[in-house]
C-alpha positions in Angstrom: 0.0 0.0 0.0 1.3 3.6 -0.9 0.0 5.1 1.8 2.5 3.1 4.7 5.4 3.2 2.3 4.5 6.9 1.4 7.9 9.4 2.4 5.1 11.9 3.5 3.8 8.8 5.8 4.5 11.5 8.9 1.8 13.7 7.8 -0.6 11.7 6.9 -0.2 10.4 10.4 -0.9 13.9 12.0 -3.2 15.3 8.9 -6.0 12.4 8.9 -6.9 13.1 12.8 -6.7 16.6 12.5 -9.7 16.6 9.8 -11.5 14.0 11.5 -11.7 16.4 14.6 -12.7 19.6 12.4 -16.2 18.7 13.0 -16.0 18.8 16.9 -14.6 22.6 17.4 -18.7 23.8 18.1 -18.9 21.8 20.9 -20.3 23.4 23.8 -18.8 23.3 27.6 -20.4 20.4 28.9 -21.1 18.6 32.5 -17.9 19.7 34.9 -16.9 22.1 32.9 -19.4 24.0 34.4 -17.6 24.3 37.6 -14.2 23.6 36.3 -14.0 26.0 33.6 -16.9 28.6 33.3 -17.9 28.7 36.3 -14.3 29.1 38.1 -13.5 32.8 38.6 -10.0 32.0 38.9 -9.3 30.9 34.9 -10.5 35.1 34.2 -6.7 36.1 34.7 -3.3 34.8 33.8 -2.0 36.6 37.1 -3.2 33.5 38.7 -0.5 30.9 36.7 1.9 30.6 39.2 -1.3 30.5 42.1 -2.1 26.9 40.7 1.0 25.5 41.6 0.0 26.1 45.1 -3.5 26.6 45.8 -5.7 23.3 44.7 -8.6 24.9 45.9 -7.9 27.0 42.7 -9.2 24.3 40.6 -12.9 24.5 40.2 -15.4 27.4 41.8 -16.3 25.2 44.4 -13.9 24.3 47.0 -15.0 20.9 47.2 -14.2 19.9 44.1 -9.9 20.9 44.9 -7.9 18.8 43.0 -3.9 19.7 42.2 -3.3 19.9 38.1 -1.8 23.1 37.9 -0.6 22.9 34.6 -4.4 21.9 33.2 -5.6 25.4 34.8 -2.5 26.7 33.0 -3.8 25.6 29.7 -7.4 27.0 30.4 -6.7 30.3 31.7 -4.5 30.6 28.6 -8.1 29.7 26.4 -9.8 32.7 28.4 -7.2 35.1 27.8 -7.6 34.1 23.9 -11.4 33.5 23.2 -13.2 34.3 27.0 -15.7 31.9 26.7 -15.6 30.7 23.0 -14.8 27.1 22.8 -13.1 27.4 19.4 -9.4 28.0 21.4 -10.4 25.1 23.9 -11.2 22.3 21.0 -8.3 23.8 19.2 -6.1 23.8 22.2 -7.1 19.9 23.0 -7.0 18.9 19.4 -2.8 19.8 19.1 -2.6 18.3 22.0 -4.2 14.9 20.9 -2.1 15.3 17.4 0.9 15.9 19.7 0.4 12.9 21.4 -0.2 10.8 18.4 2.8 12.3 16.5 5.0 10.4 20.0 3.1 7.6 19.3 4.3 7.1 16.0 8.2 8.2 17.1 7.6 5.3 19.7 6.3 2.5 17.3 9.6 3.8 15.0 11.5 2.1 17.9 9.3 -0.7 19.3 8.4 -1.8 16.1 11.7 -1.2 14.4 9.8 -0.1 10.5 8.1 2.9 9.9 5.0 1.8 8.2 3.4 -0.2 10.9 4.4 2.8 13.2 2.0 4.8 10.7 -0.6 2.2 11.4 -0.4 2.4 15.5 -0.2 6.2 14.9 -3.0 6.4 13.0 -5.4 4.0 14.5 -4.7 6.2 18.0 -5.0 9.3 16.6 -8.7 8.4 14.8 -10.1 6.1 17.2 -13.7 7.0 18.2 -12.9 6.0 21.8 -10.6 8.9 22.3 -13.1 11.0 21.1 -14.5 11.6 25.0 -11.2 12.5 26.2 -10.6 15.3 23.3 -13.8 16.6 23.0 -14.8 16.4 26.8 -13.0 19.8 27.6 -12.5 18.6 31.3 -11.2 15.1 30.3 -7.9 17.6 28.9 -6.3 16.2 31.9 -6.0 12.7 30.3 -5.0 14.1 26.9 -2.1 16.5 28.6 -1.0 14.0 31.3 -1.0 11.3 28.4 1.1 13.4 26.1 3.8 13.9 29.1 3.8 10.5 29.9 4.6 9.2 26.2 7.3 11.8 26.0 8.7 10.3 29.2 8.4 7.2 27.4 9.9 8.2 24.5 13.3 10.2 26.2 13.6 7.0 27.7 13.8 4.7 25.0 16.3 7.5 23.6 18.6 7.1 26.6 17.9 10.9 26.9 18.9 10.5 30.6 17.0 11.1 33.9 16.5 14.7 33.7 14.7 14.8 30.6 12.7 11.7 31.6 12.2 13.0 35.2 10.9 16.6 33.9 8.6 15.0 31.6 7.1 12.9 34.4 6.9 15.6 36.8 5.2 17.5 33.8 2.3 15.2 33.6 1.9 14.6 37.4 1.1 18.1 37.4 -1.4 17.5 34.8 -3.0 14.0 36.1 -2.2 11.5 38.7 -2.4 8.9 36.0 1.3 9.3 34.9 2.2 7.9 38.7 1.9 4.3 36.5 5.3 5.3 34.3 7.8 4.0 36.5 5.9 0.3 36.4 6.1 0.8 32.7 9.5 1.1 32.0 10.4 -1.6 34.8 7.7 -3.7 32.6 10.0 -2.8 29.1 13.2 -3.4 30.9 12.0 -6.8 32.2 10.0 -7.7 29.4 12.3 -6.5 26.6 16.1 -7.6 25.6 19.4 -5.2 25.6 18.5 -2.5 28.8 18.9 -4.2 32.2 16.7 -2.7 35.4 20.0 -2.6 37.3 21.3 0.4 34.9 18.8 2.4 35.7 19.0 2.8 39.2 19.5 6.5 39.1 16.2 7.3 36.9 14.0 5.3 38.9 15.5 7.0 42.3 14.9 10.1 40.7 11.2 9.1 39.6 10.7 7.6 42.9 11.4 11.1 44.7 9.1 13.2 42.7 6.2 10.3 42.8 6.7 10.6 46.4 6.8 14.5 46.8 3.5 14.1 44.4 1.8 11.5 46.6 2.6 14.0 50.1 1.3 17.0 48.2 -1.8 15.7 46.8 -2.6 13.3 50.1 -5.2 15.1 51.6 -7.4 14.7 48.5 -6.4 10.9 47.6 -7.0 10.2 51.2 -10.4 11.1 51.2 -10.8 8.5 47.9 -8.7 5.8 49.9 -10.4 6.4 53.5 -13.8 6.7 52.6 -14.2 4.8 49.6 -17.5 5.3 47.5 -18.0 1.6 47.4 -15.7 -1.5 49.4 -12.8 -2.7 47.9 -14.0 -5.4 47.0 -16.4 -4.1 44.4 -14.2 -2.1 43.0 -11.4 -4.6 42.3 -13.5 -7.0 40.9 -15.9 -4.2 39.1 -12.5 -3.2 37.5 -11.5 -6.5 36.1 -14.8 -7.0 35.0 -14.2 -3.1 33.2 -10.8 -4.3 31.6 -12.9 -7.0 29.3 -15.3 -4.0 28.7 -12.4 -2.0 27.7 -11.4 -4.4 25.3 -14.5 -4.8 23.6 -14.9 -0.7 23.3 -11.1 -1.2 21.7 -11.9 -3.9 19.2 -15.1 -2.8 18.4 -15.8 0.8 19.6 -19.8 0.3 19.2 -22.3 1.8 21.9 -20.0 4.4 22.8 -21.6 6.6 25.7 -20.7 9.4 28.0 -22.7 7.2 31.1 -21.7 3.5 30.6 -24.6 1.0 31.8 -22.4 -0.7 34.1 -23.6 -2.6 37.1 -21.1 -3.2 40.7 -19.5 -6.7 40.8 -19.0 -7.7 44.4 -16.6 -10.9 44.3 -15.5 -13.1 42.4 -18.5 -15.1 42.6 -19.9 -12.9 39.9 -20.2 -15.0 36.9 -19.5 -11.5 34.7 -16.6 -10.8 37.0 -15.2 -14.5 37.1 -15.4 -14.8 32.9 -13.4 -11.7 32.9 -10.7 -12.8 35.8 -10.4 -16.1 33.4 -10.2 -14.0 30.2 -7.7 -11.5 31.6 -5.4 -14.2 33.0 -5.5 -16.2 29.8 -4.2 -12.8 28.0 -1.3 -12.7 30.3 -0.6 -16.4 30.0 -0.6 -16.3 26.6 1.6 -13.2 26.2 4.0 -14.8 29.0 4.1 -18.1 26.8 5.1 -16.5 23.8 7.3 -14.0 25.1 10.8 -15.6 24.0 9.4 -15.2 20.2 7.1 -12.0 20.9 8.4 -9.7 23.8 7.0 -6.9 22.7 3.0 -8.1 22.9 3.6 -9.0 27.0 4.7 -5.7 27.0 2.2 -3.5 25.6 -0.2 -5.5 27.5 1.2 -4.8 30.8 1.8 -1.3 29.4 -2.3 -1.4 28.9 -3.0 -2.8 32.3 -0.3 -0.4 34.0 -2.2 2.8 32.7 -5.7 1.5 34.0 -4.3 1.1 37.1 -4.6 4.1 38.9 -8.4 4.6 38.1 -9.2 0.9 39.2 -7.5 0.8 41.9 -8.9 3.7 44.2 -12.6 3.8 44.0 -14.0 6.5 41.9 -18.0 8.0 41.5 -18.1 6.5 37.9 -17.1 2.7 37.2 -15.9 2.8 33.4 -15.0 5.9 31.6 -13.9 5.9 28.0 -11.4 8.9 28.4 -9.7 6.5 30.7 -8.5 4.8 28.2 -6.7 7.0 26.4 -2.9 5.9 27.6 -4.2 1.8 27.0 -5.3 2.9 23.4 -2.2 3.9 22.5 -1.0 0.6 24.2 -3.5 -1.1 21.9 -2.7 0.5 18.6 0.9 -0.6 19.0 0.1 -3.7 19.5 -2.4 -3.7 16.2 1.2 -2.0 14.8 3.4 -4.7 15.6 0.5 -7.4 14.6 0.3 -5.8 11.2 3.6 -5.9 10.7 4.0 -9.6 11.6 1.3 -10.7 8.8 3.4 -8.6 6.3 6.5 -10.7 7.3 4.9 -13.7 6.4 3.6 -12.6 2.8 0.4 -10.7 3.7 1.6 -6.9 3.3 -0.9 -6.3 0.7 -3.9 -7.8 2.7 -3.0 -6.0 6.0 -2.3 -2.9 4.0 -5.8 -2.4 2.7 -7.1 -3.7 6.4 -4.9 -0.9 7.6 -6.7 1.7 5.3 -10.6 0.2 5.8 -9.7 0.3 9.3 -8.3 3.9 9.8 -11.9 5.2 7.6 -13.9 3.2 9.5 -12.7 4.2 12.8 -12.5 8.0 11.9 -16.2 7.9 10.3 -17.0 6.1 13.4 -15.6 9.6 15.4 -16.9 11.9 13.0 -20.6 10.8 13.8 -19.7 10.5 18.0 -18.1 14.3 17.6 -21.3 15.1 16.7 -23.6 13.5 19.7 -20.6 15.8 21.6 -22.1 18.9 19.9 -24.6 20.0 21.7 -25.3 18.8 25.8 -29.2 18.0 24.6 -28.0 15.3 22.1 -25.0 13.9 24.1 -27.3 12.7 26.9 -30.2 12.1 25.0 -27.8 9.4 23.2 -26.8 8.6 26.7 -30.9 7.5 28.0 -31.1 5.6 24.8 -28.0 3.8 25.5 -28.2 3.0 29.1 -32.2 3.1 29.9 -32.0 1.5 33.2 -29.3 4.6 34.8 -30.8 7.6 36.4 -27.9 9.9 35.9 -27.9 10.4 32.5 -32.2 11.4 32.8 -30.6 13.9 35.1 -28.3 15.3 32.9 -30.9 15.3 30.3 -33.4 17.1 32.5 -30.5 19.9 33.3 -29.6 20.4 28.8 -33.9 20.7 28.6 -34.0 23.1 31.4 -31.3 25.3 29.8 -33.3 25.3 26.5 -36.1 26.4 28.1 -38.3 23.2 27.9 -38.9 23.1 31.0 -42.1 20.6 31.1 -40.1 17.9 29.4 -37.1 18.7 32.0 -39.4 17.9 34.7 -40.4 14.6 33.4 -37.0 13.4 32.3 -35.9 14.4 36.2 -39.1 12.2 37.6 -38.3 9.4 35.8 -34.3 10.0 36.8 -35.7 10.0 40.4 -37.6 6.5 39.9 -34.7 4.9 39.2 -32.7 6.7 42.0 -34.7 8.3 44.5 -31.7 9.3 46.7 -31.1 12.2 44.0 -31.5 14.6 46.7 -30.5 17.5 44.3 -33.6 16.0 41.9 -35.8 17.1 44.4 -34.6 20.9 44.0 -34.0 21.0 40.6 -37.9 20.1 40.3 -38.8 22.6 42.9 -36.7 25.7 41.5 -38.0 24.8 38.2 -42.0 24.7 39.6 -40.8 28.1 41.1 -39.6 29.1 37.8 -43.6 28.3 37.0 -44.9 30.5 38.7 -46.3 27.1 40.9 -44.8 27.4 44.5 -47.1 25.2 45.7 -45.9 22.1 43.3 -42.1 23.7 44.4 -42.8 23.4 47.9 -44.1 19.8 47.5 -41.2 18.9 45.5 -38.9 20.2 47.9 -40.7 18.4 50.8 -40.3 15.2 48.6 -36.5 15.4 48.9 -36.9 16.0 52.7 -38.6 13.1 53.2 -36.3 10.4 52.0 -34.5 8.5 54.1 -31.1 9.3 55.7 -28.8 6.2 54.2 -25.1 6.3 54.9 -23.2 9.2 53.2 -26.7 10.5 51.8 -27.5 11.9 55.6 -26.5 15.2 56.4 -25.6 16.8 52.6 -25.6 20.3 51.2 -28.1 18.3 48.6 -30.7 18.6 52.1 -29.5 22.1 52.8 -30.5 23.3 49.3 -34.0 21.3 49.6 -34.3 23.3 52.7 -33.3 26.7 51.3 -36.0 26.1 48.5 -38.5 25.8 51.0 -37.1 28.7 53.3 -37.9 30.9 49.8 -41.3 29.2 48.6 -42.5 30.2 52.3 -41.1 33.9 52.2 -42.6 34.1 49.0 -45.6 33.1 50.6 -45.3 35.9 53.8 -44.8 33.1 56.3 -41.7 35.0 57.5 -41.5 32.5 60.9 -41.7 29.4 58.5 -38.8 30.7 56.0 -36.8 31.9 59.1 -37.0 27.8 60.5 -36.2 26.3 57.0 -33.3 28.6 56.3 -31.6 27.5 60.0 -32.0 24.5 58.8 -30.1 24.7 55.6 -27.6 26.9 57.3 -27.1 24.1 60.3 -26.1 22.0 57.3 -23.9 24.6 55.0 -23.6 27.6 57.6 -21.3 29.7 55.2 -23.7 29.7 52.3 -23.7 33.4 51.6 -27.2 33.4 49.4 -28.5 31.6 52.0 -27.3 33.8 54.7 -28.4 36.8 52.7 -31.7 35.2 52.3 -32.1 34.5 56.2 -31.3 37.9 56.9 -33.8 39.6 54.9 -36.3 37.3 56.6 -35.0 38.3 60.3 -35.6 42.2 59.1 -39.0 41.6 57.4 -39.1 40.3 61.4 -38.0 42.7 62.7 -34.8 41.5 64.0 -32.0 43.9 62.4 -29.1 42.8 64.9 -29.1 39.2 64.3 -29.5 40.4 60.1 -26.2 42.5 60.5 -24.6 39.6 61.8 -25.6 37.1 58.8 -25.2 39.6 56.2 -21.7 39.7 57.5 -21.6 36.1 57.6 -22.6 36.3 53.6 -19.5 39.2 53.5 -16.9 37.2 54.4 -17.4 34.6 51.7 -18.4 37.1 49.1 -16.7 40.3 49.5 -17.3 41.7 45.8 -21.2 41.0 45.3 -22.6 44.3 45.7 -25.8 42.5 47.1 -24.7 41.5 49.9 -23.1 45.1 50.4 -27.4 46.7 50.0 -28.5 43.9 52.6 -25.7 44.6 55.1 -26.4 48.6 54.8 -30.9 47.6 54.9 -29.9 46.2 58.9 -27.4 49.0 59.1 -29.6 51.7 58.4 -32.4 50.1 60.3 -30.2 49.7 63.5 -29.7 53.6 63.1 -25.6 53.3 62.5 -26.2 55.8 59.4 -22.4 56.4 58.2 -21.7 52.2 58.2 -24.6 52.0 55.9 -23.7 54.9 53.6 -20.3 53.3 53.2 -22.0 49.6 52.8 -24.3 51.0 50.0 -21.9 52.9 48.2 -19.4 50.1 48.2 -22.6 48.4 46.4 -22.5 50.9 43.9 -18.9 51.0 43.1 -19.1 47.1 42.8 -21.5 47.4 40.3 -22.3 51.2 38.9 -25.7 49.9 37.6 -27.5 49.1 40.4 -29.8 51.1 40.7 -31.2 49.9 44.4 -27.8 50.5 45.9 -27.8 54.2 44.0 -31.3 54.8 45.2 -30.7 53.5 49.3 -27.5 55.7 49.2 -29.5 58.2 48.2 -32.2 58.0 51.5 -29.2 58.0 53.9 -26.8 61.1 52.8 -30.5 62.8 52.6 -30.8 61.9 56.3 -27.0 62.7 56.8 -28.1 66.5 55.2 -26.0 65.4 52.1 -28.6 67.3 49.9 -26.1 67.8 46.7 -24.9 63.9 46.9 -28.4 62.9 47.4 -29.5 64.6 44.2 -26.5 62.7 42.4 -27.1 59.7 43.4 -30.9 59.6 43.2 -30.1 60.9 39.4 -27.7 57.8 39.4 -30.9 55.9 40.6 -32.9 57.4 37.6 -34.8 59.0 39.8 -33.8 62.8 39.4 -36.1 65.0 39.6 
């Protein structure tokens, strides 16, 4: 075939993914990237670069989400400062990233696979395969596209002999992108055990240097994996034997990348027991016995499958919220092309180059159509879980997910029934609940609000589901369905009750304290409307509540200050313009009065 004996074989290799991605660049910002990247206040400058490094709490807008990949932020505050909130520089952005790491990919199979053309053929199967399609158009899933371009650059400088420095900079480079990469050092024992010609003894310097900086990784990011490895969302047990149940999944989605989804149907194996889980242990042990068996005559098969296995590992291992993700495979797929790679080139060795050449070719336009079609499910949030319900019609999560894309478009009817039929598979959705209830609101229907939120309220406390902010929003919507409603006593109670549960919430604390001065009780406002201050200093709101108790307590010059502060926050408000205006009339501030009632649009 011309195409694998071609002299422009390199570009091909890094031109055929790049068109099959030109479809995906519309894309919109979909499910974490909500928090992660639009929502997160700290992307909005590039003063904050060298902040990531040592503030996790940096990585999403909600402290609870902390996680430590400072050089992912990197990559998205640099899209911000490009294109704000334009998702052309983000695809773009992941897209040479993706062609970066296929272009190692292909310099790797050069040396593994010792010719050229089948190197094109593991390139080029990585670089198109719809299964990679999550992790480069899933703007969050960057992580496992930059980690797993660092981590085949380690690869590479390694096979080069480039030393440890090189090798130990390009690790420490994608530790700070993912903690995936922590599997390279089991990789490149597995080649030098494995492999012929480069004895583990050598290379006692590399691996002490890759040792120290997994272990100053491991100390810095603790606190987070603890949390993971302490409280576990499910025993270890199900996840161990969940995951090997997952690798034989994985394989299938490799071989034949059908019934790709963003929200896998995948059910919890508890032990080995399992019939699904025992096939797989058998299956996966028969794989290793056959690559062991053969490994005098083929090395290099034992190899990439323990390469595979090695960058699963640190997903199945630690139990995660999601069982099977496809972006997770992005490191194994490169594995598995490699492999394809050095089995194409062992047919041609025996008199089959022609065959497996025009395999090669149906393969790479099958697989790339194959992406074509999924980048387009990626395209719009509506469609991706739409395809996700037909896929998986027994999950609830994706119903939710589906409910949220409706809401945002404004159906809100169909929302609601998507979310009720989420919440009959999964009742525990406590956050259903107020979904359902601020959409009734949203109505104009407190009354079905209320009962939605009293819904949430009344299911059962089970394990980690007790005490949630989930329960503290379900009692915050009640708190403002009953202050809607004039029952000032009744909002009062439900907002103490969301604030016993999340007492820093500062809408919540602003609400509350609007109820207490509808009640009358101005002191104990001040002192939530402060509470709200301290965790939002710049929302001019809180600023026009904090100088309403202010100027009803009588302090006349702290609520001045408090409203003018509003209006400097935000020069269009006219509230804040119009309160300032009431007390510098009571200070005898006639001529500022005037201004600022005229800033109010209220001049005479």
């Amino acid at each position: 075939m011309k195409l694998w004996t071609s002299p422009h074989l390199a570009r091909w290799v890094l031109l055929l993914p790049a068109l099959v991605y030109l479809n995906s660049f519309d894309g919109p910002f979909q499910y974490d990237d909500r928090h992660a990247i639009v929502g997160n206040p700290h992307l909005r400058t590039l003063a904050n670069l060298p902040a990531f490094f040592v503030d996790p709490s940096l990585f999403s807008a909600d402290p609870a989400f902390a996680m430590y990949r400072p050089l992912l932020l990197c990559t998205f505050a640099l899209n911000h400062a490009l294109s704000g909130y334009e998702v052309w520089s983000y695809h773009l952005f992941s897209l040479g990233l993706h062609l970066w790491a296929v272009w190692l990919v292909f310099r790797i199979g050069e040396l593994l696979l010792a010719e050229r053309a089948w190197a094109g053929v593991a390139a080029l199967v990585f670089g198109v395969h719809p299964v990679n399609s999550e992790a480069v158009n899933y703007l969050s899933s960057r992580s496992e596209v930059l980690a797993g371009g660092f981590f085949l650059w380690a690869f590479l400088l390694y096979l080069r002999r480039r030393g440890e420095g090189w090798v130990g900079g390009a690790f420490l480079a994608g530790l700070l992108s993912k903690t995936t990469v922590i599997a390279l050092p089991a990789v490149l024992a597995s080649h030098q055990l494995v492999l012929p010609g480069r004895p583990l003894k050598e290379e006692k310097r590399l691996y002490l240097v890759l040792g120290l900086l997994a272990l100053g990784y491991v100390l810095v990011v603790w606190r987070f994996l603890s949390k993971a490895v302490g409280a576990p969302v499910r025993s270890y047990a199900e996840q161990w034997w969940s995951q090997v149940k997952a690798l034989v999944f994985y394989l299938k989605l490799l071989l034949w990348p059908s019934g790709l989804n963003v929200d896998h149907q995948f059910q919890v194996s508890e032990s080995l027991f399992d019939p699904y889980a025992a096939s797989a242990f058998a299956l996966v042990l028969s794989l290793l016995f056959l690559a062991f068996y053969h490994r005098r005559r083929h090395p290099l098969p034992l190899f990439l499958l323990l390469f595979g296995l090695a960058a699963l590992a640190p997903a199945s291992l630690v139990p995660l919220n999601v069982l099977v993700n496809e972006h997770r495979l992005y490191l194994s797929s490169a594995a598995f092309a490699l492999a394809l790679g050095y089995g194409a080139g062992e047919l041609a060795r025996r008199g089959w180059a022609g065959p497996v050449g025009w395999a090669g070719v149906l393969v790479v336009l099958v697989l790339g159509a194959t992406t074509l079609a999924r980048n387009q499910v990626w395209g719009s949030e509506r469609r991706l879980w739409a395809d996700a319900v037909a896929k998986a019609p027994d999950m609830a999560r994706p119903r939710f997910l589906l409910a949220e894309a409706l809401a945002a478009e404004g159906q809100a009817e169909e929302a609601i029934e998507r979310m009720e039929e989420g919440l009959r598979r999964d009742p525990r959705f406590l956050l259903g609940y107020a979904r359902l209830g601020q959409w009734r609101q949203a109505q104009g229907r407190p009354d079905l609000a209320l009962a939605a939120y009293q819904r949430g309220l009344a299911v059962p406390a089970q394990g980690r589901l007790g005490k949630t902010p989930q329960q503290a929003a379900l009692w915050a919507g009640v708190g403002e369905v009953r202050a809607g409603a004039g029952d000032w006593p009744g909002s009062l109670e439900a907002y103490r009750q969301a604030l016993a549960l999340v007492p820093d919430q500062p809408e919540w604390c602003n609400n509350a304290g609007n109820v207490l001065q509808e009640l009358g009780r101005h002191r104990e406002a001040l002192a939530l409307h402060q509470r709200a201050l301290e965790r939002g200093p710049t929302d001019p709101r809180t600023w026009v509540n904090l100088g309403s108790a202010q100027y009803s307590l009588g302090e006349l010059q702290a609520a001045r200050q408090s409203f003018a502060r509003a209006a400097e926050l935000e020069p269009g408000y006219t509230l804040a313009w119009a309160n300032l205006a009431v007390v510098q009339e009571r200070l005898g501030e006639g001529e500022a009065a005037l201004e600022s009632r005229r800033r109010a649009g209220q001049a005479p």
